[in-house]
LOZA-319440 format. One line per 10 residues: number of its first residue (from 1); their letters; for each residue x, y, z of N, C-alpha, C. Coordinates in steps of 0.1 Angstrom, whole numbers, padded with zeros to 4 digits, always signed. Layout:
NUM = a = X/Y/Z/X/Y/Z/X/Y/Z; ...
***
This chain:
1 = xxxxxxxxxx = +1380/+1355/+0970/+1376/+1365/+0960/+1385/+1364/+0948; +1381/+1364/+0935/+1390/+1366/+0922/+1397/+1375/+0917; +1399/+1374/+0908/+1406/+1387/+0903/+1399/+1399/+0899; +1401/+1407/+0901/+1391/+1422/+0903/+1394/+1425/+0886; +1382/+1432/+0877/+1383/+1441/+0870/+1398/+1454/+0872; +1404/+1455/+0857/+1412/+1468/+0860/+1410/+1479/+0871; +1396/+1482/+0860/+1388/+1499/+0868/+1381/+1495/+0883; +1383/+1487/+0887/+1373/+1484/+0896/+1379/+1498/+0909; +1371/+1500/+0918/+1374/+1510/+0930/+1368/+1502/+0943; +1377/+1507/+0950/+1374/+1506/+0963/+1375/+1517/+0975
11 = xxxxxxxxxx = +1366/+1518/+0981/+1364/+1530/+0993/+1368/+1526/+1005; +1378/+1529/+1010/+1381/+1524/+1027/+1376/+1534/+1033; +1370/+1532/+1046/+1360/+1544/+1053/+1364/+1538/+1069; +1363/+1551/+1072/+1369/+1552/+1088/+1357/+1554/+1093; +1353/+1548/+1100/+1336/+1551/+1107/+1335/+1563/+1111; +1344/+1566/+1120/+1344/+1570/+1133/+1354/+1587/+1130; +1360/+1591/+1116/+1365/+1602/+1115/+1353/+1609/+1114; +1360/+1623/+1118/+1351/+1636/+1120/+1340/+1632/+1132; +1343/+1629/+1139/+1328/+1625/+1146/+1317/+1616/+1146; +1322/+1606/+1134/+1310/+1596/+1131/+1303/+1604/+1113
21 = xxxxxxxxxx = +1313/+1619/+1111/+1307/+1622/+1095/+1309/+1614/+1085; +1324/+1604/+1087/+1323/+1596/+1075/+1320/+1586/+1068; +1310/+1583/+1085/+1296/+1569/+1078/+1290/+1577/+1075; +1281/+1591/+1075/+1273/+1598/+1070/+1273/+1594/+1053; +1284/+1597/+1051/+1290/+1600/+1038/+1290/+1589/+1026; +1287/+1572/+1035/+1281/+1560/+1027/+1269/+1558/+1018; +1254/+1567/+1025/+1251/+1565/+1012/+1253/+1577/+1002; +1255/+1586/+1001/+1259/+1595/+0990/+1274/+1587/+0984; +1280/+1578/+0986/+1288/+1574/+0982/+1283/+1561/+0973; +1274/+1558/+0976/+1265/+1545/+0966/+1260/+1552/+0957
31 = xxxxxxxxxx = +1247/+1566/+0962/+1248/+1571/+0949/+1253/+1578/+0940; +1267/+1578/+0942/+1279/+1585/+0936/+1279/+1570/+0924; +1281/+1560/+0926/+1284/+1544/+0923/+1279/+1541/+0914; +1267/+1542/+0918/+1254/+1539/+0905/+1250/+1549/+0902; +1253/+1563/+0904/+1251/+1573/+0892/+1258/+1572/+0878; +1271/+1568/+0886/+1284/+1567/+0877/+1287/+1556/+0866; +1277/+1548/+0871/+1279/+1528/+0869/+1292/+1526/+0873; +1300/+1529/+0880/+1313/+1519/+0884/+1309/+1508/+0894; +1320/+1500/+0893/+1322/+1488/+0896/+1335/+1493/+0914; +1324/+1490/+0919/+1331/+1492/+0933/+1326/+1487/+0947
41 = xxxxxxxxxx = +1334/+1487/+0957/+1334/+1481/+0973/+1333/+1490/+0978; +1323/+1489/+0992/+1331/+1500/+1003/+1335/+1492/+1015; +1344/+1494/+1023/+1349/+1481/+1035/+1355/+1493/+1046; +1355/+1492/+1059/+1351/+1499/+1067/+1366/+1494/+1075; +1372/+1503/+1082/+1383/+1499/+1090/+1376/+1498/+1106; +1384/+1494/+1106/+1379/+1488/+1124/+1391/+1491/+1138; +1401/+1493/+1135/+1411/+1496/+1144/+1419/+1504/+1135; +1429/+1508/+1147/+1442/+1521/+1141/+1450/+1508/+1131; +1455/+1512/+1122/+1464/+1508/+1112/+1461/+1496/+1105; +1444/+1496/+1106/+1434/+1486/+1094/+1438/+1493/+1082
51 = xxxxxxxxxx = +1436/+1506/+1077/+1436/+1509/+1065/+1452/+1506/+1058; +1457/+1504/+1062/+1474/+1499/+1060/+1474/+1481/+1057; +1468/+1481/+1063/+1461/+1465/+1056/+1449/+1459/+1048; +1436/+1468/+1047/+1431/+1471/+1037/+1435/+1475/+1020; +1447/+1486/+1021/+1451/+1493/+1009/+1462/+1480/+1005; +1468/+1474/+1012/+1478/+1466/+1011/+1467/+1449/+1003; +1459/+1446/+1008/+1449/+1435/+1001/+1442/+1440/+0991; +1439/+1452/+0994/+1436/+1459/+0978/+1444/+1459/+0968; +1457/+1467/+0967/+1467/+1460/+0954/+1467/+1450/+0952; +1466/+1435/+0964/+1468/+1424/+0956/+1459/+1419/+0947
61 = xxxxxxxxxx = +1448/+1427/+0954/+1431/+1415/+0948/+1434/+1430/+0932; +1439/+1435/+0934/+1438/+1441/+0916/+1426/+1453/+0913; +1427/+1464/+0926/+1420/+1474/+0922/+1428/+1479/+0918; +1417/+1489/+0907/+1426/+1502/+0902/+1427/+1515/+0913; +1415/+1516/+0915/+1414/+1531/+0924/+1403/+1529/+0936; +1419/+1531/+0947/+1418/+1533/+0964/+1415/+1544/+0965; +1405/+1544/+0970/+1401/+1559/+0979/+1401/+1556/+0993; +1401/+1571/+0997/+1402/+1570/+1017/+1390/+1576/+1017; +1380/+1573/+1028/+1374/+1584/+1030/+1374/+1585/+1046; +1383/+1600/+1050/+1385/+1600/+1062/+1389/+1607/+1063
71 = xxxxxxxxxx = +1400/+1611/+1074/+1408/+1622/+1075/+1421/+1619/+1073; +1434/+1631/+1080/+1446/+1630/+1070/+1454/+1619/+1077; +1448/+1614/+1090/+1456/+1598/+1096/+1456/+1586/+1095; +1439/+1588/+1082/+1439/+1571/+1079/+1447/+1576/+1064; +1444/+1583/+1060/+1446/+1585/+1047/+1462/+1583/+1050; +1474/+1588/+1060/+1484/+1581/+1054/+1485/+1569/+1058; +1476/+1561/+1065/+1480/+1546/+1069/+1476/+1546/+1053; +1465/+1548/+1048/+1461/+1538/+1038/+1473/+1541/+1024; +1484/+1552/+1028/+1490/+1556/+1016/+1502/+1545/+1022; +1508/+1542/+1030/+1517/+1534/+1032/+1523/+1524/+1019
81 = xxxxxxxxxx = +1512/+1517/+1018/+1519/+1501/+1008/+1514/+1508/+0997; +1511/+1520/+0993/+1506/+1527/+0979/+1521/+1532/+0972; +1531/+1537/+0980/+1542/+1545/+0978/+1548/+1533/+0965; +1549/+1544/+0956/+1554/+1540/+0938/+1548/+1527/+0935; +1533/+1526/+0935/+1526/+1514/+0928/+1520/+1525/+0918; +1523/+1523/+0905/+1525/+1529/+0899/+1514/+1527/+0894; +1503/+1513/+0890/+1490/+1512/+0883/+1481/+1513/+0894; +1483/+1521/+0902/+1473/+1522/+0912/+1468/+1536/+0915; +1451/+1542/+0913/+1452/+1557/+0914/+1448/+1560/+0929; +1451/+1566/+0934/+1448/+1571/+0952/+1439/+1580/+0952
91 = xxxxxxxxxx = +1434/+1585/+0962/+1422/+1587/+0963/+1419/+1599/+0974; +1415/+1610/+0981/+1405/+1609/+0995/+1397/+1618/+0994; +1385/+1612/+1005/+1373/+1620/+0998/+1374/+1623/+1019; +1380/+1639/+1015/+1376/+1646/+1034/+1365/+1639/+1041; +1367/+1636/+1054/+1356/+1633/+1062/+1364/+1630/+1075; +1377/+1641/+1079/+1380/+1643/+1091/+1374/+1658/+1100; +1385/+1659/+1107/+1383/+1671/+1116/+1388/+1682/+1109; +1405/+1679/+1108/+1409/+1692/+1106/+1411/+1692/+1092; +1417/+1679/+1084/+1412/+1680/+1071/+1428/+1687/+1064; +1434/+1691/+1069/+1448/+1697/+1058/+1457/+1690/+1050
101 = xxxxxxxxxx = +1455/+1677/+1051/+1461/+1676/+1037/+1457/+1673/+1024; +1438/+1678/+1026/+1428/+1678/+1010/+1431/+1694/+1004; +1442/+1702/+1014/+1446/+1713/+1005/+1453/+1715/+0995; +1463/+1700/+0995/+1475/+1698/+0991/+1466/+1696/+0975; +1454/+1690/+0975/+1447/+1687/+0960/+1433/+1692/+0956; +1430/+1710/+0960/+1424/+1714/+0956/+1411/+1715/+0957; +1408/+1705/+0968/+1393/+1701/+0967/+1389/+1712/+0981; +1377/+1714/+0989/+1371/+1717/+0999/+1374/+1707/+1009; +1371/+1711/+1025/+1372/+1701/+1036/+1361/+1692/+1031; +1346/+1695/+1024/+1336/+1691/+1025/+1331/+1690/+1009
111 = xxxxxxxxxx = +1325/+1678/+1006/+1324/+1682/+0991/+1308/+1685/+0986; +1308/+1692/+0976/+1290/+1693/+0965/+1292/+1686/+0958; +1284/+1686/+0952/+1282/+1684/+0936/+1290/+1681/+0927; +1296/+1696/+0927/+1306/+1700/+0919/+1316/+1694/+0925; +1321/+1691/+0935/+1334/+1688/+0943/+1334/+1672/+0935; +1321/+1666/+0937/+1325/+1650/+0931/+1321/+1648/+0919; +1314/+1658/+0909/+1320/+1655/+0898/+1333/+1659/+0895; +1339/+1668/+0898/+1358/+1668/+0899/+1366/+1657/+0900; +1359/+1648/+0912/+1370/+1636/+0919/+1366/+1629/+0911; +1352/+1628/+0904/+1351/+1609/+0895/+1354/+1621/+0876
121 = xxxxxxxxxx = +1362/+1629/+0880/+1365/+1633/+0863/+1385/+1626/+0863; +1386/+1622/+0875/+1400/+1613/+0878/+1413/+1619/+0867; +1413/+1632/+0871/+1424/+1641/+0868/+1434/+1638/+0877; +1443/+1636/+0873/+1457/+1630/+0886/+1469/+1636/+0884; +1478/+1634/+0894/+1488/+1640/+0891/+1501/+1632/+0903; +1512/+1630/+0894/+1526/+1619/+0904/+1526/+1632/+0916; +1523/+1630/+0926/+1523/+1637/+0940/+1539/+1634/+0949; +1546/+1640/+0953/+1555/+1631/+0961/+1555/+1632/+0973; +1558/+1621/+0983/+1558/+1622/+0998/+1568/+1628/+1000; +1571/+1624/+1018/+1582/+1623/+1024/+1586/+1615/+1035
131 = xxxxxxxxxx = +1595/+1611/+1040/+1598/+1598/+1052/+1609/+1606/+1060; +1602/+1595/+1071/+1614/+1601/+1078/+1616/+1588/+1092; +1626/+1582/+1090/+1629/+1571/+1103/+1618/+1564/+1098; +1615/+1559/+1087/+1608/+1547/+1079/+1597/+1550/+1080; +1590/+1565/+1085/+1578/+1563/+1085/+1576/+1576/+1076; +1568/+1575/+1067/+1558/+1581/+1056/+1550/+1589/+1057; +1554/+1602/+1054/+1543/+1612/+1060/+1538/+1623/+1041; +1524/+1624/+1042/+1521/+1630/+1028/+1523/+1647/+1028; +1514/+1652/+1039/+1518/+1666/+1045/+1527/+1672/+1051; +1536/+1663/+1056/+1547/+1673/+1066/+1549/+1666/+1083
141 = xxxxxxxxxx = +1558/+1670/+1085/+1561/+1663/+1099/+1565/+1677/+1109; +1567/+1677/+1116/+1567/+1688/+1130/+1580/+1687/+1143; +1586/+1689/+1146/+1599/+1689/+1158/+1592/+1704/+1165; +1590/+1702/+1180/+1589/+1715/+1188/+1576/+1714/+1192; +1574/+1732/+1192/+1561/+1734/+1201/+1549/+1729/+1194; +1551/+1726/+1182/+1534/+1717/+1175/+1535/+1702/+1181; +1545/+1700/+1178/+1544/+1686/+1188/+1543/+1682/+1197; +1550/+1689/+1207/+1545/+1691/+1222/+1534/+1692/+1223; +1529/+1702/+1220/+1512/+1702/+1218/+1502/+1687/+1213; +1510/+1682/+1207/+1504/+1671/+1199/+1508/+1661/+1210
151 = xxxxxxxxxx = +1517/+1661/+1215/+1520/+1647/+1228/+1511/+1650/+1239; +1507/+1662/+1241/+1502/+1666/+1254/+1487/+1656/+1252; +1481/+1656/+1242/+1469/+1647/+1240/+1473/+1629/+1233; +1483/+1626/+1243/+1484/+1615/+1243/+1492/+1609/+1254; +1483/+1596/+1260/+1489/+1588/+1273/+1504/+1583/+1270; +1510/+1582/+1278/+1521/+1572/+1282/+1518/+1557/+1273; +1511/+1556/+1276/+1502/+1542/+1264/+1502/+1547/+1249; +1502/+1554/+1246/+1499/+1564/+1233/+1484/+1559/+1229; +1475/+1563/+1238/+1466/+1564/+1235/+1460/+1578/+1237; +1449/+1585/+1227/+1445/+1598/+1226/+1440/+1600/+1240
161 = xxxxxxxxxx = +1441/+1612/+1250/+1431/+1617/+1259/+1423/+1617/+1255; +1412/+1620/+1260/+1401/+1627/+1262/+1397/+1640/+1265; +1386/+1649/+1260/+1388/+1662/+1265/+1385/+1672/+1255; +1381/+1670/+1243/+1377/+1677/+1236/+1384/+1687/+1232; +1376/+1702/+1218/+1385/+1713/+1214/+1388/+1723/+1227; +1385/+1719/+1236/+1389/+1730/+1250/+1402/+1727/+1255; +1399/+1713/+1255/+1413/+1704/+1262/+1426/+1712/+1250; +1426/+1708/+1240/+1429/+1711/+1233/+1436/+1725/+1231; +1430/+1738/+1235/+1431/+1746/+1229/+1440/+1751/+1244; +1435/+1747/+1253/+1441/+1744/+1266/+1459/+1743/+1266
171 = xxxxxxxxxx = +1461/+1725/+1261/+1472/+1724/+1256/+1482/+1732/+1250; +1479/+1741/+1237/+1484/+1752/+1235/+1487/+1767/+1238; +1482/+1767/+1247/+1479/+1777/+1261/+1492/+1774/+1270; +1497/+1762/+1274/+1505/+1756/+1285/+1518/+1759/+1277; +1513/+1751/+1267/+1530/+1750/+1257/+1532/+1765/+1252; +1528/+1769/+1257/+1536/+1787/+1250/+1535/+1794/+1257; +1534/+1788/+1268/+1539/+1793/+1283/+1553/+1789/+1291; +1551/+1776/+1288/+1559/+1766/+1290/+1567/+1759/+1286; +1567/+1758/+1272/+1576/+1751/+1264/+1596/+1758/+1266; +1599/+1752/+1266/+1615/+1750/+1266/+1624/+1745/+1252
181 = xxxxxxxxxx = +1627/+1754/+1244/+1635/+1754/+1231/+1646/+1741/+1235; +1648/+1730/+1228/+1659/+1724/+1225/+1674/+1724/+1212; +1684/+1724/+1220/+1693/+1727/+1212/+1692/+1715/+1197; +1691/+1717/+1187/+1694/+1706/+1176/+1705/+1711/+1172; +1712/+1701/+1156/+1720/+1701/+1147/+1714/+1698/+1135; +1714/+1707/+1124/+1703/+1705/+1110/+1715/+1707/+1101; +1716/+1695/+1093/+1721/+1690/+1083/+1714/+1688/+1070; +1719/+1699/+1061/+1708/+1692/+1043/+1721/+1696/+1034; +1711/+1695/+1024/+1725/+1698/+1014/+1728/+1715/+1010; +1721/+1721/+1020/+1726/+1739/+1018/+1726/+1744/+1030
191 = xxxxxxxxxx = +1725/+1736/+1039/+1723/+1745/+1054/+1728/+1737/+1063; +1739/+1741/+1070/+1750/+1733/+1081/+1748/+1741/+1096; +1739/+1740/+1106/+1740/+1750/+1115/+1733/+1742/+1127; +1735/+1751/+1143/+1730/+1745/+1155/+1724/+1755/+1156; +1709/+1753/+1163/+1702/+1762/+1167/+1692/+1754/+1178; +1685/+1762/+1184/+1673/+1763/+1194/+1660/+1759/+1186; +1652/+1746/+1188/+1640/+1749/+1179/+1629/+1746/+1189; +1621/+1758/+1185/+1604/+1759/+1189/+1598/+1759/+1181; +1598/+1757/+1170/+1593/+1747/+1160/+1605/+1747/+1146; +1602/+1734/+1142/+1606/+1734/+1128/+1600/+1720/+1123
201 = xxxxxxxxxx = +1594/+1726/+1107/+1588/+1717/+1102/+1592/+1719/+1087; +1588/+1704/+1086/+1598/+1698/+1075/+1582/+1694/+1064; +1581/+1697/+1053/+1567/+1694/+1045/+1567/+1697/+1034; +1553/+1689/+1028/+1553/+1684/+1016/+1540/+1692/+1008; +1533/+1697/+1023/+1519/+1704/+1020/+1522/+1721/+1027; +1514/+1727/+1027/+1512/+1740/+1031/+1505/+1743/+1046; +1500/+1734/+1052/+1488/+1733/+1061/+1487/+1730/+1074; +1491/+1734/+1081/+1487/+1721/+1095/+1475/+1731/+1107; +1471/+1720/+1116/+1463/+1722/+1128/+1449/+1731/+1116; +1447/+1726/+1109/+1433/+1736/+1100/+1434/+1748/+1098
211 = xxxxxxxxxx = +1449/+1756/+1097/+1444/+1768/+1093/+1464/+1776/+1095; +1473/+1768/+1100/+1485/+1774/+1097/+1494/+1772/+1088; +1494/+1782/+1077/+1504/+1777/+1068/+1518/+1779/+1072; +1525/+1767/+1077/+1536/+1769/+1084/+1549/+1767/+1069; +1542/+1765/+1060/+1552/+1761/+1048/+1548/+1770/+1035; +1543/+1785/+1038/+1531/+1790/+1027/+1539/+1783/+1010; +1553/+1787/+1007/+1557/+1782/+0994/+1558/+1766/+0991; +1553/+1756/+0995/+1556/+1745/+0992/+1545/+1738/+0982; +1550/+1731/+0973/+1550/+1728/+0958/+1546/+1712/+0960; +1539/+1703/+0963/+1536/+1692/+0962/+1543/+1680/+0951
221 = xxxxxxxxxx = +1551/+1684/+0940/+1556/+1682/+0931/+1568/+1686/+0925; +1574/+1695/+0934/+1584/+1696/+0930/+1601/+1689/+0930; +1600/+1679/+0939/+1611/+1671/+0944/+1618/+1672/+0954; +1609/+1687/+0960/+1621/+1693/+0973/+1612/+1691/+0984; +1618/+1693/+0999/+1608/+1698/+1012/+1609/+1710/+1013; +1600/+1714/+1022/+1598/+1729/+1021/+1604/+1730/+1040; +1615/+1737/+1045/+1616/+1735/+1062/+1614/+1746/+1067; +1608/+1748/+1077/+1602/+1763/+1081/+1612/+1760/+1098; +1622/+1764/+1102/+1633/+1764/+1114/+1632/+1779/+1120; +1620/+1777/+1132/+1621/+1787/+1141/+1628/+1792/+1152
231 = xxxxxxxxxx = +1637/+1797/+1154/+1649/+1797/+1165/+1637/+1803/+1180; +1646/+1801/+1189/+1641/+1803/+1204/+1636/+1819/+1203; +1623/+1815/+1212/+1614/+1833/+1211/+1609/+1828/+1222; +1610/+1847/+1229/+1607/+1846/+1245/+1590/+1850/+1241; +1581/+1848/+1252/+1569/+1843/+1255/+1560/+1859/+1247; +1567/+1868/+1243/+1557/+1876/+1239/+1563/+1876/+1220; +1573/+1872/+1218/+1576/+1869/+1203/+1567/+1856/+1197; +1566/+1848/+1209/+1559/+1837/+1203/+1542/+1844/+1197; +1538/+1848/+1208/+1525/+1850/+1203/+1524/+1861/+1191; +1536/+1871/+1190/+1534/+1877/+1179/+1535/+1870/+1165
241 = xxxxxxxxxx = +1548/+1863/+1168/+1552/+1853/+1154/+1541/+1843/+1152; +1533/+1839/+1161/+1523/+1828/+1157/+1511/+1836/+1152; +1510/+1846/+1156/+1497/+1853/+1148/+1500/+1859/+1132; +1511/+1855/+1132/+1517/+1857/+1114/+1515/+1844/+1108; +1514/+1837/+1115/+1515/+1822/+1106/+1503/+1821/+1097; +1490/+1823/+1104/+1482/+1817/+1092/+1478/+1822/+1078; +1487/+1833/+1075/+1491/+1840/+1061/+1502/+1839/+1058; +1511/+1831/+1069/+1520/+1827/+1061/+1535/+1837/+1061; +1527/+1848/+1067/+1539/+1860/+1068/+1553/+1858/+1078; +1548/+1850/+1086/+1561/+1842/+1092/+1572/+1846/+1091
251 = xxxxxxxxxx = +1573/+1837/+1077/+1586/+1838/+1073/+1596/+1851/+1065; +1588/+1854/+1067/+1598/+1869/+1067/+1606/+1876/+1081; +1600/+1874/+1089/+1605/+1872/+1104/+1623/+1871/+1103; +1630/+1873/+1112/+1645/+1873/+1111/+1650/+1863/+1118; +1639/+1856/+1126/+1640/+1847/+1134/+1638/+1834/+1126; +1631/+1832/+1115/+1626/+1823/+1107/+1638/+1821/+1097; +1641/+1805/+1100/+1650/+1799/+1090/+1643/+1790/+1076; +1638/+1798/+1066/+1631/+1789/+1055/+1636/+1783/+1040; +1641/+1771/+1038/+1649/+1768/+1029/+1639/+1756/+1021; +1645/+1752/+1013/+1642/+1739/+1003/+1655/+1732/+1003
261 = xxxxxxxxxx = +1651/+1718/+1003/+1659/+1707/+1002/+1651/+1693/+1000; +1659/+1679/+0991/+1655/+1673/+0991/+1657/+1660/+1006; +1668/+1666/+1012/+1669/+1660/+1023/+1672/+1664/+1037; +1672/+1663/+1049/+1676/+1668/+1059/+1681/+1658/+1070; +1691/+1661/+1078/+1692/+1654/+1090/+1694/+1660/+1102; +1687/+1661/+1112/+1683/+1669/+1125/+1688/+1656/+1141; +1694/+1663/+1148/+1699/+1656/+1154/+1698/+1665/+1171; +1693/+1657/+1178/+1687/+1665/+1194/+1697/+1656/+1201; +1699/+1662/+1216/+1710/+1655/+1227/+1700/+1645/+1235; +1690/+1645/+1229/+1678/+1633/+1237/+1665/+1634/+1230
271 = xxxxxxxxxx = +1659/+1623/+1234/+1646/+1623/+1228/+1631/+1636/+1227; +1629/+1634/+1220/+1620/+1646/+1219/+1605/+1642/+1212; +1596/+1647/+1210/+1584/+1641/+1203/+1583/+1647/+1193; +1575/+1639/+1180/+1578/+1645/+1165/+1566/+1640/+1162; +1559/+1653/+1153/+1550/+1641/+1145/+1548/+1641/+1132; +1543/+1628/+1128/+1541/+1623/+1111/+1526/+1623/+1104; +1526/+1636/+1100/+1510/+1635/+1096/+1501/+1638/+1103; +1503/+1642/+1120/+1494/+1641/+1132/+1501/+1629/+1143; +1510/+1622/+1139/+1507/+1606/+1146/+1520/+1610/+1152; +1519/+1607/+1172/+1529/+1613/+1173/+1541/+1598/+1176
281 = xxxxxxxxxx = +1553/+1603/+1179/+1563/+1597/+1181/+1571/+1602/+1186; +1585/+1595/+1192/+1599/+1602/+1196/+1611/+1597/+1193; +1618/+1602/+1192/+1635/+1601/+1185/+1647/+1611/+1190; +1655/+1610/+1187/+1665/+1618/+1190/+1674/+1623/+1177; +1674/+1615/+1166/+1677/+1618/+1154/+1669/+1613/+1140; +1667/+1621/+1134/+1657/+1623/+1122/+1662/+1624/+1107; +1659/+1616/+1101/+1670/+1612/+1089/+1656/+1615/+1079; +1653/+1629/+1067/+1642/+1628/+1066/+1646/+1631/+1046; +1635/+1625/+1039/+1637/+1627/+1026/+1624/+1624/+1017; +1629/+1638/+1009/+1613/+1635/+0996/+1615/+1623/+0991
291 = xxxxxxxxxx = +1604/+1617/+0989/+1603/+1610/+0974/+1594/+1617/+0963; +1599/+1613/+0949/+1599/+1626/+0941/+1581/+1613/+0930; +1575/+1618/+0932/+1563/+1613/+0923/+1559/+1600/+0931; +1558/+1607/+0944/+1554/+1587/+0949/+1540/+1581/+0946; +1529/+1589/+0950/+1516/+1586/+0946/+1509/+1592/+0930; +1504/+1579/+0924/+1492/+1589/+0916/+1481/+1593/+0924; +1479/+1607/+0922/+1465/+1606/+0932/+1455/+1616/+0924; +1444/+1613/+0926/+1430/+1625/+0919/+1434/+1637/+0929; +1437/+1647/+0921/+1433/+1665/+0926/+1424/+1670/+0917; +1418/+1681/+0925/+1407/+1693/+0917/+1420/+1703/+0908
301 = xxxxxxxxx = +1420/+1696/+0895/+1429/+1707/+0883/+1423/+1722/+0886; +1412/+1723/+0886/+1405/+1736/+0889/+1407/+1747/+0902; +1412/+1739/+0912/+1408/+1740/+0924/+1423/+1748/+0929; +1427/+1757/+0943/+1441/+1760/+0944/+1443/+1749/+0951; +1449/+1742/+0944/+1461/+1730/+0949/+1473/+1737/+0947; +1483/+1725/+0952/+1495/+1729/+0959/+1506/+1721/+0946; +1501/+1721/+0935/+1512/+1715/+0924/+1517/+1722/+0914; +1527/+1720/+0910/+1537/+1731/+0899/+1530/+1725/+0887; +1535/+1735/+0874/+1531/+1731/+0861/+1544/+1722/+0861
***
């Protein structure tokens, strides 16, 4: 293949997110194409961490604008080799499950009309991540009981169970029954202290599991993380404190440690499971930091997105 037109676009599409919604979403994506007359591909991922080599052949062959269309786990494979390419615009058009990090840009889980004439009016804005132990996360990462919950649906293989939103909802049932607080050490540049965590999350967006604002103040753009540090709560504080989360009232709690920083380092007496975006992993120390404008990406200007003036 030659060298691509500037404006040219390309759509990476995950078959298989949401259920099989985001082939649905192919032909209204053609006639998005030729409504528009642009000059564009669509190419289809086929395993876990295709779109990380898709977005990566894409910068070379010389598109301008990568879109995902998927949910928030391909979309960070496919943001991977995007971090500070600076003539490059990014993209995602929802077509997962739970969908939380299309909050961070204003748009719906699901789009009309109106939703994509917004995204082809290619209003952008320098977005910044965050990393942590070299891996790249756009919404937020997790230590504790979200995690736990998040390892529970995955094998020793790290492959996903099986078992559906029951299994699932199951999972979180056990762990806040069951979960057992680990002692850490949290290091940033305003906050020196040991504590007990049943959750703490470190983020860049407002959103997680579809509907917990576990970060309600966080700024997409501002250069900082947003850390929401839950100390140890016995089995009837948990359920009260978690029924505050999805307004976000949380954090007013006395139990709730909530700060801004552009860095942090968290340190456990053994491995523990953490996750990046959804994707889970384990560590025992966590070296974690914004990057300040790493993506250009299209948001709905109109829409409540999560960016400062």
């Amino acid at each position: 293949m030659g060298e691509v037109k500037p404006e040219k676009w390309i759509f990476i599409v995950n078959p298989i997110a949401g259920n099989g919604f985001a082939k649905t979403l192919v032909p209204e994506i053609e006639r998005q194409i030729n409504t528009r007359s642009l000059e564009a591909d669509i190419v289809f991922t086929e395993r876990p961490g295709h779109a990380t080599e898709l977005s990566a052949q894409s910068v070379e062959k010389g598109y301008r604008y990568i879109i995902c269309v998927s949910g928030d786990g391909t979309m960070n494979e496919m943001a991977r080799p995007l971090i500070d390419i600076k003539n490059v615009t990014v993209g995602i058009i929802p077509a997962g499950t739970g969908n939380d990090f299309i909050q961070i840009l204003g748009f719906p889980h699901r789009f009309g009309e109106k939703e994509w004439d917004s995204f082809f009016g290619i209003n952008t804005i320098a977005m910044d991540a965050g990393i942590v132990n070299e891996k790249i996360f756009l919404n937020g990462m997790g230590l504790g009981f979200d995690a736990q919950v998040a390892a529970e649906n995955y094998s020793e293989s790290g492959e996903v169970k099986k078992g559906g939103p029951h299994k699932y909802i199951w999972h979180i049932i056990k762990t806040l029954l069951f979960f057992r607080e680990k002692r850490m050490k949290i290091l940033s540049d305003n906050d020196h202290h040991v504590t007990d965590c049943f959750i703490n999350t470190i983020a860049n967006g407002r959103r997680f599991a579809g509907g917990f604002f576990l970060t309600p103040k966080a700024m997409a753009n501002d250069g900082l993380l947003d850390v929401c540090s839950i100390k140890r709560l016995n089995l009837i504080q948990r359920f009260r404190l978690l029924l505050k989360v999805p307004k976000g009232e949380h954090i007013l709690d006395k139990r709730v440690n909530y700060f801004q920083s552009p860095s942090i380092d968290i340190e456990f007496t053994e491995k523990v499971p953490f996750h990046v975006d959804g994707e889970i992993s384990f560590a025992d120390k966590f070296s974690v930091k914004v990057l300040p404008g790493a993506l250009n990406i299209i948001y709905n200007k109109d829409g409540n997105h999560f960016f400062g003036n």
